[in-house]
C-alpha positions in Angstrom: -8.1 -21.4 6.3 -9.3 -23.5 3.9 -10.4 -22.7 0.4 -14.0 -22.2 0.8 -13.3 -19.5 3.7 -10.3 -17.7 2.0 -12.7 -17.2 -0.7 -14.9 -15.5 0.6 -13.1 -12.9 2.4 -11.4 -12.5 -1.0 -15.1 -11.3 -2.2 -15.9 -9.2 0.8 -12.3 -7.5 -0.5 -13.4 -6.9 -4.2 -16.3 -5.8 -3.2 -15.1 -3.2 -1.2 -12.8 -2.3 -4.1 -15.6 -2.0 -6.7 -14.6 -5.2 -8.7 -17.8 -5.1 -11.1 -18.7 -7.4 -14.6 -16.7 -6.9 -17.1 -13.3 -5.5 -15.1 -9.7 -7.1 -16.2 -8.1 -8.2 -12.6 -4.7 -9.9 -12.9 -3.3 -12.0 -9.7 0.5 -11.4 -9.5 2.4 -14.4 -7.8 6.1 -15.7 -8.1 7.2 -19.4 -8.2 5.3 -21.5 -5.9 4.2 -18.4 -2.9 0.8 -17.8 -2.4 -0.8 -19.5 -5.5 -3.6 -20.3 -2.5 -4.2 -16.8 -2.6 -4.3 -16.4 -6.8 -7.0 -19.3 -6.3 -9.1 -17.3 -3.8 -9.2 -14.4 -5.3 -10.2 -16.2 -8.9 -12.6 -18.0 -7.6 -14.3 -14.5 -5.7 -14.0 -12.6 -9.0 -15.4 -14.7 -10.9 -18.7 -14.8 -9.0 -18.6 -11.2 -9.6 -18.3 -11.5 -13.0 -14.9 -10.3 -13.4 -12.2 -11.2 -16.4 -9.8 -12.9 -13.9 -6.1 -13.9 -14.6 -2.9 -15.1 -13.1 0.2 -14.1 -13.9 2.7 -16.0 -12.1 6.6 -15.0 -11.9 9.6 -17.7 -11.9 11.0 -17.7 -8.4 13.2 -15.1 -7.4 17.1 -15.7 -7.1 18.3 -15.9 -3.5 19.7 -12.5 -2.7 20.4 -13.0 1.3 18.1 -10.1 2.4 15.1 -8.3 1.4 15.5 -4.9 -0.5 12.5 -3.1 -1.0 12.0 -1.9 -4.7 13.5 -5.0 -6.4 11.3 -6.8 -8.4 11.0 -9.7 -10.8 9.0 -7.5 -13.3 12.3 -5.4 -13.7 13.2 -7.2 -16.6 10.3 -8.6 -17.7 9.0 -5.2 -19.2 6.2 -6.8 -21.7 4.7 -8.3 -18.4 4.5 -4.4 -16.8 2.7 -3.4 -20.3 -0.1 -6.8 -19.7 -0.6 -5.4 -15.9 -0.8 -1.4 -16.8 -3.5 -2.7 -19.3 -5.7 -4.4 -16.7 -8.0 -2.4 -14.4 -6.9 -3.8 -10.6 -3.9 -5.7 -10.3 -3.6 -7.8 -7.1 -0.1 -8.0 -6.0 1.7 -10.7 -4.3 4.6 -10.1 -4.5 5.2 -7.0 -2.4 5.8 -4.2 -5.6 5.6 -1.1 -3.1 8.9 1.3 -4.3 9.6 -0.2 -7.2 9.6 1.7 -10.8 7.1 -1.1 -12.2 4.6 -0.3 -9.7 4.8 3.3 -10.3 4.8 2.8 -13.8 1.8 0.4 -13.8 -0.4 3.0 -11.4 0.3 5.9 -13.7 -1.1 3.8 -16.9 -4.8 4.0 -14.1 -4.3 0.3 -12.8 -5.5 0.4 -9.5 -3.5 -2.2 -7.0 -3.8 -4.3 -4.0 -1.0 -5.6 -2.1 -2.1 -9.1 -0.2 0.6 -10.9 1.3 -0.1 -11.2 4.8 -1.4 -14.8 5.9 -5.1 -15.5 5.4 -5.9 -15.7 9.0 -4.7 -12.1 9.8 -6.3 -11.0 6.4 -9.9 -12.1 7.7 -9.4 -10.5 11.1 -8.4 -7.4 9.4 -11.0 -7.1 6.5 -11.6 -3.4 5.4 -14.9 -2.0 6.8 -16.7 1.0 5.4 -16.2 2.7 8.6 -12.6 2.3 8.4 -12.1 4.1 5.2 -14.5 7.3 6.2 -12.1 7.7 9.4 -9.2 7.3 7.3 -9.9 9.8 4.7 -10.8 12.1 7.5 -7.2 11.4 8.9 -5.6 12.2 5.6 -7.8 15.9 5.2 -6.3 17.1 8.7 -3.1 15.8 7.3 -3.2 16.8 3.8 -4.0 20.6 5.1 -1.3 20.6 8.0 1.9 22.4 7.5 4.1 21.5 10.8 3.8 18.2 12.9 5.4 17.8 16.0 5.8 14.1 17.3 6.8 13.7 21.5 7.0 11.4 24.3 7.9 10.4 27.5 10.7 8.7 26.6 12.3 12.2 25.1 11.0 12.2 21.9 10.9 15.6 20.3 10.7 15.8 16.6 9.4 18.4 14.2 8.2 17.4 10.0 7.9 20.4 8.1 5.0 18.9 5.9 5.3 21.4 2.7 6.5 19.0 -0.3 4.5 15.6 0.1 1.3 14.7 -0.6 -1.0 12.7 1.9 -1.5 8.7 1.3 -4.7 7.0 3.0 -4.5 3.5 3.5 -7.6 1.8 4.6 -7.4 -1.7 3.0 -9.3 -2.1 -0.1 -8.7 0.2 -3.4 -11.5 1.8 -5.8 -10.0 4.6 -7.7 -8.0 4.2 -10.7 -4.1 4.6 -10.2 -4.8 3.8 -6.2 -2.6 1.6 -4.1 -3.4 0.0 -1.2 -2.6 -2.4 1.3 -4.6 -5.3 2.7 -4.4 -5.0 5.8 -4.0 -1.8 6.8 -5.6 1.2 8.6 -3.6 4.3 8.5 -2.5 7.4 7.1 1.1 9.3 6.1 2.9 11.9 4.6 6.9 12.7 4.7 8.8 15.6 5.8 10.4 18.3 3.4 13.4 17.1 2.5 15.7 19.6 4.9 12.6 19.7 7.2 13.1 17.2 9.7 14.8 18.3 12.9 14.6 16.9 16.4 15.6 13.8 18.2 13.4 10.6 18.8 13.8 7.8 21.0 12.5 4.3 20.3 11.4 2.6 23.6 11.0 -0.7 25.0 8.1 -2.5 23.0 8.4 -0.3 19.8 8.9 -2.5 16.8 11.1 -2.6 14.7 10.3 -3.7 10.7 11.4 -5.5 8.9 13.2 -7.2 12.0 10.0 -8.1 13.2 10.7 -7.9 16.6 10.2 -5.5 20.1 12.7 -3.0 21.2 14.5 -4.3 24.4 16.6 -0.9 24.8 16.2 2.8 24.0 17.2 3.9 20.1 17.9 7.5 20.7 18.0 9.2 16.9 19.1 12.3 16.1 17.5 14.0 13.1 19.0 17.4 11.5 17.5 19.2 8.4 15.8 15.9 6.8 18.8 13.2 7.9 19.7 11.0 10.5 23.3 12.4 12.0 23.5 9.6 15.3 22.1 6.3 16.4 22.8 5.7 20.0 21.8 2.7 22.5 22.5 -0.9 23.0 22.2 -3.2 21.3 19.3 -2.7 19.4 21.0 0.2 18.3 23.9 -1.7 17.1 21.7 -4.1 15.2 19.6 -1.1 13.2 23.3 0.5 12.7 24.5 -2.9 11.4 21.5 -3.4 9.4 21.4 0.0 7.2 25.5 0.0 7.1 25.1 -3.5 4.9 23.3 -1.7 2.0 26.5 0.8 1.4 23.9 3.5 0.8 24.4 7.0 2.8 20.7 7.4 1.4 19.5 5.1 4.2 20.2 7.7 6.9 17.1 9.5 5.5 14.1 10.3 6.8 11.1 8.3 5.3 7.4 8.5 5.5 5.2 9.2 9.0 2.2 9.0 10.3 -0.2 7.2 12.5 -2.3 4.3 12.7 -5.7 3.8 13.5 -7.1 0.1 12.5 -8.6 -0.9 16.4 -8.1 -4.9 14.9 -4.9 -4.6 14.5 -3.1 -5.9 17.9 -0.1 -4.3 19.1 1.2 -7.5 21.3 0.9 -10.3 18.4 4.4 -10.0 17.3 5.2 -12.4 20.3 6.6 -16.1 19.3 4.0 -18.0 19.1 1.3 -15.3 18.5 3.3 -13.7 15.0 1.9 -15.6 11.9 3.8 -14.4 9.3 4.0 -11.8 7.2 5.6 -8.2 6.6 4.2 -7.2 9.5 0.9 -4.9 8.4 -0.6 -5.1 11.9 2.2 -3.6 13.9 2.3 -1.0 11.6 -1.7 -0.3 11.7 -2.6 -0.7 15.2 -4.8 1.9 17.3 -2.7 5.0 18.3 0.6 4.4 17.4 3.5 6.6 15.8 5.3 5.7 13.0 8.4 7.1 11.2 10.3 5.4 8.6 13.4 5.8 7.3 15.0 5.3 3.4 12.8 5.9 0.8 10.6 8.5 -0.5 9.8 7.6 -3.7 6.7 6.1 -3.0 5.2 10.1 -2.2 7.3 11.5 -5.4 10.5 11.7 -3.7 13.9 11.1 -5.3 15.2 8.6 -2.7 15.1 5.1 -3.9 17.6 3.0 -1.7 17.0 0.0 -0.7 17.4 0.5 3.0 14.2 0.9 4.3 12.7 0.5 8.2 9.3 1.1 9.7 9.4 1.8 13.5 6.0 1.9 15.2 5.8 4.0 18.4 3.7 3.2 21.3 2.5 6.3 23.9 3.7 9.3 21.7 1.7 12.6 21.5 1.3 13.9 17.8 0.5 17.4 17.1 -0.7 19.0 13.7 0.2 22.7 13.8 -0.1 22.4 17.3 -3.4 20.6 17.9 -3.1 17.7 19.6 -4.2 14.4 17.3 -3.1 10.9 19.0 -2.1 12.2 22.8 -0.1 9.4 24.8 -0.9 6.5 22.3 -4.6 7.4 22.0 -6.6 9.4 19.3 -8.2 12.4 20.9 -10.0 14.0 17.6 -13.4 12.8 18.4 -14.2 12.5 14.4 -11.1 10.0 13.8 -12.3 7.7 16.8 -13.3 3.7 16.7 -14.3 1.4 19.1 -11.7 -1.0 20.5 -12.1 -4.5 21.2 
């Protein structure tokens, strides 16, 4: 996409996040990544009038993996006091579970996460209609007390839902304090901390994140009281067990956020070679229907677990039930309300 192009859908974004005159917006980048992006979205906010800058990071250190809550700003805390002093920071970086995000949002910085490649961005741009069915998702969630998450495949699962609060994410960000995530489309809560109990089985073409890739082989998990006690399978299994043993962090065994996804752009079979473009992986976790539990942190909803060890597993063809009503039945949304067109 060239500049021209990237621009623009960087304007259809502030928009959407009520950049107005006058606003402070600060463009966070780190050594030479995405300073394409800090040029799009300068350019967009200044034809809105906006006090645009760029702060850009020195390159981070090679570490040999990515651990989520580690950021350059950790020791750089006069940059966290610039960025809680501006009214939207755009991040791209990736900030999500670290203290200097929290810490900036609690100052009433709103932020946007953008680090997904331009292409997918424009084909995932947030829509007015998107953010009315997501807030709708998040009142049925918010006033739930007991979900219940099946499937063929011998999923059975049960969240007691009476600690955490509700997050919408819907692509674009308004509200002072308010995170978001472009691209996006769905909404989640977490589990009591002792209120998880169940088993649930990850099936062929589930994805894994951040590996990036499709199941091959049932991941059967066992879940009691709020941790994970067994992880049986092939090798698939093996790899998540490998994975999560390399952090040394018993903390990784618990149980994360969940919730569902409900962005009909977002395509379930584009993490194919040749089809993936890059990324974190926002559309796997956003498309039409599915599941998804994580597992690590809870920090993000006001939780005390902050490992490192984080995955996000998007389920295709589950049932999930709010105190028993039936929400997303087989992979599909059946609450009429919380329904979009599908192309």
């Amino acid at each position: 996409m060239d500049h021209a192009g990237f621009t623009e859908i960087c304007l259809h974004q502030l928009k959407m996040s009520g950049v107005h005159e006058g606003e402070r917006l600060v463009v966070l980048t780190q050594g030479s990544e995405r300073l394409e992006y800090a040029d799009a979205f300068m350019a967009a906010g200044q034809r809105l009038g906006a006090n645009m800058y760029h702060m850009r990071l020195p390159a981070p250190l090679p570490t040999g993996g990515w651990s989520v809550g580690a950021t350059g700003l950790a020791s750089m805390p006069d940059a966290v006091e610039a960025l809680k002093n501006c009214d939207m920071l755009i991040d791209c970086i990736f900030l999500l579970f670290s203290p200097e995000q929290m810490a900036i949002q609690a100052a009433g910085t709103r932020i946007l996460t953008a680090v997904e490649p331009p292409e997918l961005l424009a084909r995932m741009l947030p829509t007015k209609e998107l953010r009315e069915k997501v807030e709708l998702a998040a009142e049925l969630l918010a006033k739930a007390k007991v979900m219940r998450i099946t499937s063929p495949h011998g999923t059975d699962v049960t969240y007691q839902l009476n600690t955490y609060a509700t997050v919408a994410e819907y692509a674009c960000t308004d509200e002072p304090g308010r995170w978001d995530h472009w691209p996006s489309g769905f909404v989640f809560t977490g589990g009591d901390d002792d209120g998880v109990d169940g088993t649930i089985v990850v099936a062929p073409g589930d994805i894994l994140l951040p590996q990036n890739m499709y199941v091959r082989e049932p991941i059967t998990y066992t879940i009691k009281k709020g941790w994970i006690t067994d992880i049986r399978g092939g090798l698939d299994a093996e790899l998540v067990k490998s994975y999560m043993e390399s952090f040394n962090d018993p903390r990784g065994l618990g149980m994360s956020h969940v919730g569902w996804g409900m962005n009909p752009n977002a395509k379930w079979h584009r993490m194919v070679p040749g089809e993936f473009p890059g990324g974190m992986g926002m559309e796997p976790r956003s498309f039409y229907g599915n599941v998804m539990f994580s597992t690590g942190p809870n920090n993000e909803l006001g939780g005390t677990n902050d490992t490192a060890c984080h995955l996000d597993i998007p389920m295709r063809n589950c049932s999930l039930f709010l105190d028993g009503e039936p929400i997303v039945v087989d992979g599909d949304i059946v609450v009429k309300e919380l329904q979009m067109a599908r192309g």
